[in-house]
Structures are given as C-alpha cells and as structure tokens.
C-alpha positions in Angstrom: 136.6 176.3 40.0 140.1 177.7 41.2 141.5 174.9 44.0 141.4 176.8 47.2 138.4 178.7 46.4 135.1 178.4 47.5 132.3 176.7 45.7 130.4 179.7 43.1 127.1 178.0 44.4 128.3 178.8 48.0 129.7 182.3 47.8 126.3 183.0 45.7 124.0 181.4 48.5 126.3 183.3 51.3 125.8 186.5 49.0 121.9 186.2 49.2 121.7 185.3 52.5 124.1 188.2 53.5 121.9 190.4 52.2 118.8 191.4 54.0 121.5 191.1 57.2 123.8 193.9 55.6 120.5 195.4 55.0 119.6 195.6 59.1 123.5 196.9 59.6 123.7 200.0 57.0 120.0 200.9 58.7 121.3 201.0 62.3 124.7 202.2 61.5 126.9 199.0 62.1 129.4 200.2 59.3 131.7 197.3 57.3 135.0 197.9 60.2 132.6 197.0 63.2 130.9 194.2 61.3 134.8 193.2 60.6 135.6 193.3 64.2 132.4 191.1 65.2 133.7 188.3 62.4 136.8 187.8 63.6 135.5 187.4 67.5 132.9 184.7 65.8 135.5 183.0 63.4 138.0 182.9 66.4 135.3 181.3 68.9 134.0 178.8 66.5 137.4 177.6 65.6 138.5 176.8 69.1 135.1 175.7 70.1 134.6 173.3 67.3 137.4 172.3 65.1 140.1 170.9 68.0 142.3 168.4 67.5 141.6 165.7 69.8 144.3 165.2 72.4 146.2 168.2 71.7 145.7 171.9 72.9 143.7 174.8 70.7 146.5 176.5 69.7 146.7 180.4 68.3 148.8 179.3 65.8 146.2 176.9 64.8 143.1 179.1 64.9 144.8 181.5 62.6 146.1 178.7 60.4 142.2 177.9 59.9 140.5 181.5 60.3 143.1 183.6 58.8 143.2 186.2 61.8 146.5 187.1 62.8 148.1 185.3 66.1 148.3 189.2 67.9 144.1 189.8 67.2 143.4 186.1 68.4 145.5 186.6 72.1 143.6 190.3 72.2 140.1 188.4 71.4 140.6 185.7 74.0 141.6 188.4 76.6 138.3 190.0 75.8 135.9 187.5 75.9 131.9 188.7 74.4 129.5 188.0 77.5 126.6 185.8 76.6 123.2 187.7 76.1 119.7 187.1 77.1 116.1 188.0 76.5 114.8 190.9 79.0 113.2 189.2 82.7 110.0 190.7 81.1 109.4 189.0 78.1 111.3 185.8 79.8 108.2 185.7 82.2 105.4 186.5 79.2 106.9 183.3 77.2 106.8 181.3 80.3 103.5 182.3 81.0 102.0 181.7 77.3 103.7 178.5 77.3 102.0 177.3 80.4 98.5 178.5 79.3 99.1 176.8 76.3 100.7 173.6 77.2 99.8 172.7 80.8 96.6 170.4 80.9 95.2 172.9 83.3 94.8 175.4 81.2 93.9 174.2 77.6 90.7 173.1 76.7 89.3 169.5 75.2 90.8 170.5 71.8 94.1 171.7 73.5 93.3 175.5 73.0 94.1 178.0 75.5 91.3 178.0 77.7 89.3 182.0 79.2 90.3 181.9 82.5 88.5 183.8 85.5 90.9 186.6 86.3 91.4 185.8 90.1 90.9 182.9 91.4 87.5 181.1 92.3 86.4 180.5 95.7 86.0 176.7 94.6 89.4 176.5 93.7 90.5 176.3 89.7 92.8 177.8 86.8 92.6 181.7 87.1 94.7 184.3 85.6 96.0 184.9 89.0 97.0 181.5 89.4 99.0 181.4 86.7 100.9 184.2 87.1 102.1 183.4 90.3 102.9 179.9 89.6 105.7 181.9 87.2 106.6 184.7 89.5 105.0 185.9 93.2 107.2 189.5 92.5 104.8 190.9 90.4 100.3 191.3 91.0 98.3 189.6 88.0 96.7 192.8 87.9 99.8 194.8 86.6 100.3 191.8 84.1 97.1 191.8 82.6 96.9 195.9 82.4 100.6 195.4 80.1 98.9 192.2 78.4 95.2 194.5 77.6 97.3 197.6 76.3 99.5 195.1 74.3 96.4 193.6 73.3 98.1 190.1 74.0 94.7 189.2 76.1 91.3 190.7 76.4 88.5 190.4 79.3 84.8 189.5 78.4 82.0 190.6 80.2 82.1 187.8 82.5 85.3 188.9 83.7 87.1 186.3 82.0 90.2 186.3 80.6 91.1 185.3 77.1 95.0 184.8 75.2 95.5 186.4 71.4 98.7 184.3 70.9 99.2 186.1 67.6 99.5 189.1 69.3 103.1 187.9 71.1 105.7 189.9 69.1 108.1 191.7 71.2 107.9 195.5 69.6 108.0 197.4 72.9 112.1 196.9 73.5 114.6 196.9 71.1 116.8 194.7 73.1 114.0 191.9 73.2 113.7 191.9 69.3 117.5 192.0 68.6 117.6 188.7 71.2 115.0 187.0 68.9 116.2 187.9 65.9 119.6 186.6 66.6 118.6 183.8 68.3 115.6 182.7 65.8 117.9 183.1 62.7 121.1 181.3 64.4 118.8 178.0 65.0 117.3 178.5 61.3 120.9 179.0 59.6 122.0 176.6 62.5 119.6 173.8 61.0 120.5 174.5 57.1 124.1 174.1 57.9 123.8 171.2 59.8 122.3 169.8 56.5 124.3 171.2 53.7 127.6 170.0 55.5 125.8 166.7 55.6 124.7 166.1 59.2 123.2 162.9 60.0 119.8 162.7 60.9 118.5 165.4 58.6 116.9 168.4 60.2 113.9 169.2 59.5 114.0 172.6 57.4 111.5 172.8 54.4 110.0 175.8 52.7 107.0 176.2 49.9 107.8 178.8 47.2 106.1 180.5 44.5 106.5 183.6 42.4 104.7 185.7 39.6 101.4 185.8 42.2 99.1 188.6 42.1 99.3 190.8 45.6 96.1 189.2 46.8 96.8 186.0 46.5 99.8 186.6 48.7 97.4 188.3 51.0 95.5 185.1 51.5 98.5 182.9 51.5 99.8 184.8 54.4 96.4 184.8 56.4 96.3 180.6 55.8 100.2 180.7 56.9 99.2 182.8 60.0 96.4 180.6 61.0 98.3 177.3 59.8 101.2 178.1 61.6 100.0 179.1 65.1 98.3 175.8 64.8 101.3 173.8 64.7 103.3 176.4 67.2 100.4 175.5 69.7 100.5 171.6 69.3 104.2 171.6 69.2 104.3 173.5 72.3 101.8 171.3 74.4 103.6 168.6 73.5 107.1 170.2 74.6 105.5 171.5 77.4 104.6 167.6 78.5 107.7 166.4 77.5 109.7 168.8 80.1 108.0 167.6 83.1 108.6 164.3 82.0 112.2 165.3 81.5 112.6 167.7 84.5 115.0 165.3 86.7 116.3 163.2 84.1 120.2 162.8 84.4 121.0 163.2 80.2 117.9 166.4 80.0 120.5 168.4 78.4 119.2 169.0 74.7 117.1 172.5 73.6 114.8 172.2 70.4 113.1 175.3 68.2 110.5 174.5 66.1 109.7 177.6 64.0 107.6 178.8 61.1 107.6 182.2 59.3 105.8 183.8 56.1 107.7 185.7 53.5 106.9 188.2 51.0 108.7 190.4 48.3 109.0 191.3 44.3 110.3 188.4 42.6 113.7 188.0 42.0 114.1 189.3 38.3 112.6 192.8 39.5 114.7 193.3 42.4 117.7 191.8 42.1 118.9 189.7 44.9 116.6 191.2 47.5 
C-alpha cells in the first residue's frame, strides 16, 4: 500500500457501497458536478463539526488542510449554510400515531399487539380511534384520518365498526419528499453505526446481518416473508418498549440521546453475475 493512500479494502468497501447510491443519482438526474458540490458542503461541515482542536478556533485554513477544499469554496460554504430538513407534518403525525397504538398500554393488547379500537369513542369511556387521534393533533377529524389510513390500506374497519392497524402497510409512497427524508435519514444511522464500529468506537453498535447466496428464487421468497413477519415483531416490541422508556424519560435533565433500531431484507443476483451490484 502507497503511504498516504487509502486502505484497497476501504476504497473497495466505499466503491460497493457507493454504488446503489450513484445508482439513485444518474436515475433522478443528480449528475457527478452537483454530487461534487454536495461533498464538499458535507466534508466542510463534518470537518469543523468534528475534528477541532480543542482550545483553538476551526480554522479555514485548517478544514482545507484536512478536506482538501480550497480556503475561497470553504468561506463561500459557510456563508451559505444547508437548512436542516424534516419529514412532511403528515407523515410526522401517522408515525406518532402508530407509535402510540403500538406502544402505549392503552392501546396494545395482553400480548402487546395493537389492539381494534371502536372508531369513536364509547359512551363508557375507553381507547377509540377518535381518541387517539386527537391525543396527537385536535387540527384535523379522525374521520379524514381514517378515510387516508382505508385508501392507504394502513387500517381497515370490521363489521363491528372497529378499527384495526396493518403496520406493514406504513411505507411512505404517496410523497417523494417523505421517502427521500427516510431514505437519507435511515441509511445515515445504518452507515452512521458501521462507522462508528470500523473506526473502533467503544461500546460496539449493534449492526449484524445474515447472508447467503446461490439460493433458488423461492427460497428467497420465503426468507423474505419470515424476515417480514420476524422483523415487524422485533420493530413492535422495540417500539413499546421505547415508547415506555420516553415517558419515563420525558422531564429528565440529561434526556438528550435519539436511538434507531432498524431491520431490512435484501435481494439480488449474486455477486459473480452482476458485478458489484
């Protein structure tokens, strides 16, 4: 290995990992120059945000000493600042919403499933679907909640007018914006997590993955439906428990910590018929 180079197993890892993203950019037009631009905002920002040198200003001369952006890009970066972004108020509310019905003791059953709830709420008092949506948000009737939830097919109504939660079904595909927000923010906490480990970070974080090739297409068929069912299980008992954990958390003075906990199921030809995929 040449000194000052980086390590072949690196550059090879970056080059796979790169490549499904490049795939996303050539598809929506995000040609090599605007990609180019983007890096040197992010190399900039994480330079002055995480490699200072204690008791001593962040210096442009210092941030292009580690980045290799030129002094004049850095000032014109810092003078044009990226605002942060966040999901749409809509699907904000619908994952505040799921995660009440399937975390609050209210509204989970003896086996801490989602319980069917009535749709409005019983004379004798009780969870209802009404309930719980205004407990989230009085600006907007249950009713027009539930019609977007049916048509999404995110909950359906029995014939005793209850009202029951497909979880599965919660994939933002109605916005672009909302899908772009997860997928940026889903991947940064998974690459976030692998990082943390490969540059040694101490505890571990938890990132583990179960691979197999040369499998026949339906036995990946079954794989993925035992991943589907496997995995909402774990999303759902993760969640309660999260969900517990932030009302016990809600006025402590150091509650200043986030977590992701994550699972995902992928399939594709294997390696030696398609390259680096």
């Amino acid at each position: 290995m040449t000194p000052g180079e980086p390590h072949p197993a690196l550059t090879q890892a970056l080059y796979r990992l790169l490549r499904p993203l490049v795939r996303v950019l050539v598809a929506k037009g995000i040609t090599f120059p605007s990609l180019s631009r983007l890096l040197k905002q992010v190399y900039v920002d994480v330079a002055r945000e995480e490699f200072p040198v204690p008791g001593k200003p962040q210096t442009d001369s210092r941030i292009s000493l580690l980045t290799g952006v030129h002094r004049k890009d850095i000032k014109a970066l810092r003078e044009g600042r990226r605002s942060g972004d966040a999901p749409s108020p809509v699907l904000s509310r619908n994952a505040h919403l799921i995660a009440l019905w399937t975390g609050a003791p209210d509204y989970i059953d003896g086996r801490g499933r989602p319980r069917a709830l009535p749709r409005q709420r019983p004379k004798g008092g009780g969870a209802s679907f009404e309930g719980l949506v205004a407990s989230v948000s009085t600006d907007i009737r249950a009713r027009a909640v539930l019609d977007e939830w049916l048509r999404q097919g995110l909950a359906r109504v029995d014939k005793d007018d209850l009202v029951h939660l497909d979880m599965t079904a919660f994939v933002p595909n109605e916005d672009f914006g909302d899908l772009a927000y997860y997928f940026g923010r889903n991947l940064h906490d998974h690459i976030a997590a692998s990082s943390h480990n490969l540059l040694g970070g101490e505890p571990a974080m938890l990132e583990r993955a179960v691979y197999y090739e040369n499998l026949r297409p339906r036995s990946v068929e079954e794989l993925a439906g035992l991943s589907r069912e496997l995995g909402s299980d774990a999303l759902v008992k993760v969640n309660r428990k999260a969900f517990e954990l932030t009302e016990q958390d809600r006025d402590a003075g150091d509650a200043t910590q986030r977590m992701t906990f994550g699972v995902y199921f992928y399939t594709g030809p294997d390696y030696d018929t398609d390259g680096e995929g």
